[in-house]
PAPALO-442807 format. One record per residue (C-alpha): x, y, z. Coordinates in steps of 0.001 Angstrom, whole numbers, padded with zeros to 6 digits, always signed. Example, Ala and Ser with C-alpha at 12.3 -4.5 7.8 and 13.67 -1.06 7.14 Angstrom:
BEGIN
+012300-004500+007800;+013670-001060+007140;
This chain:
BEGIN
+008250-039514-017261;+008467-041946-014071;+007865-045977-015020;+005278-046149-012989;+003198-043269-014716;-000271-043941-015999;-000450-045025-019669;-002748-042440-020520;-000570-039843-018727;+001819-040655-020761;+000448-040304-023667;-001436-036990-022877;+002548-035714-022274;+003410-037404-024987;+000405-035306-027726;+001339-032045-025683;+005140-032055-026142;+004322-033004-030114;+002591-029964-030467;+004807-027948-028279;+007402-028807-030940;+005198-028107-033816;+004736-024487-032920;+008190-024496-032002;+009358-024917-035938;+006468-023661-037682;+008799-020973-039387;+011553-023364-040088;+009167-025812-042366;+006590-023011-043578;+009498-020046-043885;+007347-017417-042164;+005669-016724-039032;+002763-014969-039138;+003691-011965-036151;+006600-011385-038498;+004963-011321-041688;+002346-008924-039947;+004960-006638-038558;+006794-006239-041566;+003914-005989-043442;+001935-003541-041778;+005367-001484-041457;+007182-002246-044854;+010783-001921-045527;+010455+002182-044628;+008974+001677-041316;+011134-001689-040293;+014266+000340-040491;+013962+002457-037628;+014911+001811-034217;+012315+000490-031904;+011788+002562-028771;+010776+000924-025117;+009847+002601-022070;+009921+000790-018746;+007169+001362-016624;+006452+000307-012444;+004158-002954-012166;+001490-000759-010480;+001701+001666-013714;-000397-001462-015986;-003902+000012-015378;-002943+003757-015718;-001406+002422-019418;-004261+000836-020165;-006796+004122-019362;-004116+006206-021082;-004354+003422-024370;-007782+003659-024298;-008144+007198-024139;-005230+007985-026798;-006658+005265-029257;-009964+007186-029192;-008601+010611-030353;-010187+010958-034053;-007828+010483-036964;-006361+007442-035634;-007235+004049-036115;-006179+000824-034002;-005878-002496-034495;-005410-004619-031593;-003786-008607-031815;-003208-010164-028941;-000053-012940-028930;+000793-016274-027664;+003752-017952-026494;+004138-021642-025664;+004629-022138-021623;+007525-020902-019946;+008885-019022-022592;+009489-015263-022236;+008012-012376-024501;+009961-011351-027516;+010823-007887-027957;+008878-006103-030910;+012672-005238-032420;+012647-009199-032515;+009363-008854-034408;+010364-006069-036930;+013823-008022-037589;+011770-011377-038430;+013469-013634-035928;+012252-017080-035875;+009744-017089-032447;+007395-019559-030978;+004571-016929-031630;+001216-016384-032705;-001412-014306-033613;-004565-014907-030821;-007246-012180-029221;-005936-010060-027232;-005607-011891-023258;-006595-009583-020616;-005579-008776-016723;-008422-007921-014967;-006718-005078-012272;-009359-002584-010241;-008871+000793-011331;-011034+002076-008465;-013018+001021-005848;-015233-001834-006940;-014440-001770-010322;-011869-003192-012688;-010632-002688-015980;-009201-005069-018777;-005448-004546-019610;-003490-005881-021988;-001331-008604-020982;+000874-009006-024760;-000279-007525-027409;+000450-005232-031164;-001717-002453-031529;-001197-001306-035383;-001554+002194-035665;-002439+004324-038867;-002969+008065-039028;-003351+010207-041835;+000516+010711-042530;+002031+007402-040961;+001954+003991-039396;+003689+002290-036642;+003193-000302-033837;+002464-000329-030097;+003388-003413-027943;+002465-003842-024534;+003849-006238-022612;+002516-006589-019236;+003955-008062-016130;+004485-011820-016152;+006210-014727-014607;+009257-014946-016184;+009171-010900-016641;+007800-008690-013820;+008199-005512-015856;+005877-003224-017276;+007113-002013-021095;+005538-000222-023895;+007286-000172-027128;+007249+001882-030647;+007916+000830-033981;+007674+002511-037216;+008719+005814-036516;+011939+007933-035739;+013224+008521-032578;+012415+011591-031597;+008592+010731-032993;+008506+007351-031321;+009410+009453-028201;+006805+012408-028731;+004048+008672-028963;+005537+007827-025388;+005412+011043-024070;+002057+011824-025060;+000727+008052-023301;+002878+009644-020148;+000779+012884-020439;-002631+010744-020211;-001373+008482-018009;-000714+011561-015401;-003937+012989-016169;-006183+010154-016070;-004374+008458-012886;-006872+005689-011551;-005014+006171-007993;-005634+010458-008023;-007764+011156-004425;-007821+007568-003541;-006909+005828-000116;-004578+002926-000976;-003029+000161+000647;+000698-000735-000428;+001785-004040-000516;+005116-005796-001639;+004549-008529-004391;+006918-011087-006446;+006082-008133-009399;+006779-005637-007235;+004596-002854-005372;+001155-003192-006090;-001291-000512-005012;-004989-001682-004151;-008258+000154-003522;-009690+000476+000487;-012245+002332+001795;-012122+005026+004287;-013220+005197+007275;-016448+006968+009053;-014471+007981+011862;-015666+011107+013461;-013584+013367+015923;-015582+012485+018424;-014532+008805+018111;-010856+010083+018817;-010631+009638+022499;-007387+011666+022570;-007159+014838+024807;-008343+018190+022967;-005175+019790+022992;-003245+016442+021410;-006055+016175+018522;-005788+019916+018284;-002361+019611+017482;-002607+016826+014991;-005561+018192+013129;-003651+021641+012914;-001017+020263+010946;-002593+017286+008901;-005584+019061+008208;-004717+022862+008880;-002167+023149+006231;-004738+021556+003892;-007430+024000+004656;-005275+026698+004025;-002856+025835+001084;-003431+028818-001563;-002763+031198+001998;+000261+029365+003121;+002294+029305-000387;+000988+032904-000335;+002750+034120+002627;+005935+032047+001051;+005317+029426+003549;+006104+025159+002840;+003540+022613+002285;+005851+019540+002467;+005506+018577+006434;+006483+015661+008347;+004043+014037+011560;+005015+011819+013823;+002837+009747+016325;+004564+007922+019256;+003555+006280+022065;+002905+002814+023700;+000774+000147+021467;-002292+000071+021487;-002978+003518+022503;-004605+004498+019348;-001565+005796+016933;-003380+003635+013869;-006943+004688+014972;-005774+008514+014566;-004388+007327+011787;-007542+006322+010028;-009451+009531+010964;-007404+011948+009160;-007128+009896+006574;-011119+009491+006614;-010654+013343+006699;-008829+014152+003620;-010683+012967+000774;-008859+015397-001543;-005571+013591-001469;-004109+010562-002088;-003668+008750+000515;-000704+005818+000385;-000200+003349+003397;+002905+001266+004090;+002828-000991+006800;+005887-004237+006958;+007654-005407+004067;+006057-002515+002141;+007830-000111+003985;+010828-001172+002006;+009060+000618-001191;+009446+004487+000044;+011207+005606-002511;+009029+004181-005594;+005794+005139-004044;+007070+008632-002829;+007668+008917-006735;+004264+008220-007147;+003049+010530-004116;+004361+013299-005532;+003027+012791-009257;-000242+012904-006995;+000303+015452-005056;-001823+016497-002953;-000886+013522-001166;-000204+011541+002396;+002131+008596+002774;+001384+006827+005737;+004430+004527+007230;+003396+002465+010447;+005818+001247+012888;+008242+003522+010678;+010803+002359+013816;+011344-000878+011310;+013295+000914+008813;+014338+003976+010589;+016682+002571+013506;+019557+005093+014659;+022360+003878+012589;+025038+004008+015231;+023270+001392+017153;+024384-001308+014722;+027278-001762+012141;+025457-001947+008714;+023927+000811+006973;+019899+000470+006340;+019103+001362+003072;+015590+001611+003158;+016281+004099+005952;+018088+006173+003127;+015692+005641+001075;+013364+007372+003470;+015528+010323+004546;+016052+010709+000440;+012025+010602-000085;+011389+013262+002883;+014245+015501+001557;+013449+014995-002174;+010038+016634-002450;+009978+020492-003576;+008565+022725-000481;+005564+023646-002345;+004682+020247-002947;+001599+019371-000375;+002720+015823+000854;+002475+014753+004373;+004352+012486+005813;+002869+010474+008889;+004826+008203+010776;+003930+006024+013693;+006471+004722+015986;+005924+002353+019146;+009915+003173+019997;+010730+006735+019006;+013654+006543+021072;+015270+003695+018046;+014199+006715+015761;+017454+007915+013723;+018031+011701+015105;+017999+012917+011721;+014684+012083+010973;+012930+012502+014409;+014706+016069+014704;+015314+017734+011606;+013614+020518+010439;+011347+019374+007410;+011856+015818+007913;+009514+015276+011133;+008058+019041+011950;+005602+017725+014991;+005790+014533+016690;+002830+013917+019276;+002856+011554+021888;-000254+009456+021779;+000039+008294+025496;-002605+006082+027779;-005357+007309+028750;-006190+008569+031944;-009899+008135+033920;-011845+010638+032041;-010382+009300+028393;-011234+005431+029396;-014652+006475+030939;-015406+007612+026860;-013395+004269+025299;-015822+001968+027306;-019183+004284+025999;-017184+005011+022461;-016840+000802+022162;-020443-000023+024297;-021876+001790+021233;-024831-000573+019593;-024313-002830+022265;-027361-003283+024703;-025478-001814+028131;-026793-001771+031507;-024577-000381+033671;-024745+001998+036578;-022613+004974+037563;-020854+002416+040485;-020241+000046+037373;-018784+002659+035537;-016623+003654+038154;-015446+000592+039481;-014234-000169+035209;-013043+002950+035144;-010605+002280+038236;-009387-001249+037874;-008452-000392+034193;-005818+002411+035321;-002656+001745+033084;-004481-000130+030205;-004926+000741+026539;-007368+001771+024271;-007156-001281+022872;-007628-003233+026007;-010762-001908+026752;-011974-002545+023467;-011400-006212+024016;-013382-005665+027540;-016521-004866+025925;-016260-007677+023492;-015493-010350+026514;-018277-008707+028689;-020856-009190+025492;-019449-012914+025440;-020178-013478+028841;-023578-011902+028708;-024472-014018+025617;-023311-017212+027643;-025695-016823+030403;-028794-015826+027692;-028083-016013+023854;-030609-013596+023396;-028470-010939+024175;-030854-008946+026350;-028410-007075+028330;-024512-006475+029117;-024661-005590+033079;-022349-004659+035374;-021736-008366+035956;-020647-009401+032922;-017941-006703+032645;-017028-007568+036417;-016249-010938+035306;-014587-009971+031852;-012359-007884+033617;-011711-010430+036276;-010497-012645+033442;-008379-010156+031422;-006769-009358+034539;-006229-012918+035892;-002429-013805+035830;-002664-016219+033291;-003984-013637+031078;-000424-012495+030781;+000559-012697+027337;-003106-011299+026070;-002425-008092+027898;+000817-007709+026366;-000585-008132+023239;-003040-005752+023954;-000291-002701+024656;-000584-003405+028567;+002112-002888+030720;+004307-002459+027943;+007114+000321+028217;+008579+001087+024911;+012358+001356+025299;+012306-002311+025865;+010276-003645+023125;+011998-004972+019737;+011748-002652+016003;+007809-002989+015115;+007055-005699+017888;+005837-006855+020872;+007533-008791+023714;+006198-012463+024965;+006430-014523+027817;+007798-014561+031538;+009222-011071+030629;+006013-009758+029122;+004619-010627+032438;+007240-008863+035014;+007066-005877+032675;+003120-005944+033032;+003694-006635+036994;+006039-003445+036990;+002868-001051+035105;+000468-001913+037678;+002790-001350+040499;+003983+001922+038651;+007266+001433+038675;+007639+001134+034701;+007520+004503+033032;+006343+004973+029417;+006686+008143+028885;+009595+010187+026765;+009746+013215+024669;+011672+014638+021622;+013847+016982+021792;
């Protein structure tokens, strides 16, 4: 402790580290310990001598063991006992073989501690963090452990004790058999995300999205719905005429142009399957959660700005893994499996060829491109929706025309600056006029309003923007220059 600590500090430390060391040699001045003596006892000599079994599970896995537990502990002729254990802090969790062989331990007996993780939308579900659940049947006994992920452990295990191998296996295959069955993530859309445990999976909602809020031309949607949702309608027909489900879409095109909001309409659309999004650092789990995707199959993995991980590979010196792991994941799946894959790119020309033009990798890519008069005519009324407009056909118009090379997502922004402006002249809000989105556009399209166009997709051409991002600064501004004098063209195509 530092001199200068507080007396009673001190001696707070002082009681804590006394007890620490207490627990600590419990077994050496009592000779027993009472997770041992339980153990052994509840297993006698018989049981103790066979090998313990452990099976390692994904992080994400903990709830789905837990439903599976809870299910399997219920079946009749069984009876469980759950004890929940305690360590002192810092110290990792003993293995149950450390358990059945007696080993001194800084453990003990306490109810069983909890992790409260959702197992569906709104709702949660206890799961054992570290815990024995003593088993007895009509012909045997053994032991369950669960230890959950932790700090010093981010692994998921279950282990069996008790029993012989091939018995202790038939225990773990039958909690694999529930867990598949009872799956908490089956039909659900779910957001991936990279933790210090690992992937972790969590609950969102879809969205309301109608076609008609996809301001895309009919024959682009068209083609998107056809194979998204097509193949979907028509599975049983497809496999049928000896046709693959496994299909790969990709949607390119400048940012902001509405890639994600296309996105989140099919998605809104197929409520059957599982639906997994990867967006960033989580794009660097594609092979664990294509695992998972196909356990749930029917299923879509969703991986945005896929141009992170998928560069071309001659257009640098080191090899990208996670693109591997990608190409592996796409390649992996059986034909008949129905997983979608549905990539969006802002730079499909980075994309590696194998992926953007292979056969069963990417089957359709679809350039999602900026909309012309008639498409940001419906964005302004699409956006103006719930908001108290008053604007003429000349007001309209006039919109419609100075907004020629913007995005979708720029003209979302225009409707919120025109509301601002009308609320600053009257806070009651009693009308948006032709005005007030004169004078929002006036300001989006002033020159020091550079760097907020960029960021809204805006004179941005594609083959000159970084892996995932956007440019910024004095270049962001020439390039923006160049899109309203024309010269900059975003277009491409894949061959």
């Amino acid at each position: 402790m530092p001199d200068n600590a507080p007396e009673a500090q001190a001696r707070e430390f002082a009681a804590a580290f006394r007890s620490f060391l207490d627990w600590i040699h419990t077994s050496e001045r009592e000779g027993r310990n009472e997770v041992s003596d339980l153990v052994g006892g509840f297993l006698g000599p018989d049981g103790a001598a066979h090998s313990v079994v452990t099976r390692e599970l994904p992080p994400f896995e903990h709830v789905n063991l837990q439903t599976a537990l809870d299910a399997w502990a219920a079946r009749p002729g069984r009876t469980v006992q759950v004890h929940g254990l305690t360590l002192p802090p810092h110290h990792s969790a003993p293995t149950l073989q450390q358990m059945v062989a007696a080993e001194a331990m800084p453990l003990r007996l306490t109810p069983p501690a909890l992790n409260d993780l959702p197992n569906g939308p709104g709702s949660t579900l206890g799961c054992l963090k570290l815990a024995l659940l003593l088993v007895t049947e009509p012909d045997r006994r053994f032991i369950v452990m669960v230890r959950g992920p932790g700090e010093h452990d981010p692994g998921l295990q279950v282990e069996v004790a008790g029993l012989p191998v091939d018995a202790a296996q038939r225990v773990l295959a039958d909690l694999d058999e529930l867990r598949a069955q009872l799956n908490v993530y089956r039909g659900h859309l779910l957001d991936v995300t990279l933790t210090q445990l690992g992937v972790s999976l969590g609950f969102a909602t879809p969205s309301a999205l109608a076609r008609a809020d996809v301001v895309l031309p009919d024959a682009v949607l068209g083609r998107i719905e056809r194979h998204a949702l097509g193949v979907a309608e028509h599975r049983a027909a497809l496999l049928a005429a000896g046709q693959h489900l496994k299909r790969g879409l990709l949607l390119y095109g400048p940012p902001g142009t509405g890639k994600t909001h296309t996105t989140r309409y099919l998605l809104g659309q197929m409520t059957t399957y599982t639906r997994l999004v990867l967006t960033g650092r989580a794009l660097a789990a594609v092979g664990a959660v294509t695992e998972l995707a196909r356990a749930l199959s029917p299923a879509v993995m969703v991986l945005e700005d896929v141009d992170l991980v998928a560069e071309d590979r001659s257009m640098g010196p080191r090899s990208n893994p996670v693109l591997f792991d990608l190409l592996d994941a796409m390649d992996g799946a059986a034909g008949d499996a129905d997983l979608l894959f549905l990539l969006t790119t802002n730079r499909a020309d980075l994309l590696e060829l194998a992926l953007a033009a292979r056969p069963g990798r990417v089957d359709v890519a679809v350039e999602i491109a900026l909309p012309d008069a008639p498409a940001r005519e419906q964005l302004l009324a699409l956006y103006g929706r719930g908001v108290p407009l008053e604007l003429t056909a000349a007001d309209i118009a006039t919109a419609v025309e100075r907004t020629d090379g913007t995005t979708a997502s720029f003209l979302k922004e225009l409707i919120r600056r025109a509301v601002l402006e009308a609320l600053h002249d009257d806070p009651t809000l009693p009308a948006v006029t032709g005005a007030h989105l004169a004078r929002a556009l006036d300001d989006l399209l002033d020159s020091a309003q550079g760097v907020t166009r960029t960021l809204l997709g805006v004179g941005v051409d594609p083959t000159t923007l970084p892996a995932g991002g956007l440019p910024v600064g004095p270049r962001a501004d020439a390039m923006i220059m160049s899109r309203r004098r024309g010269i900059v063209s975003a277009r491409f195509s894949i061959g």
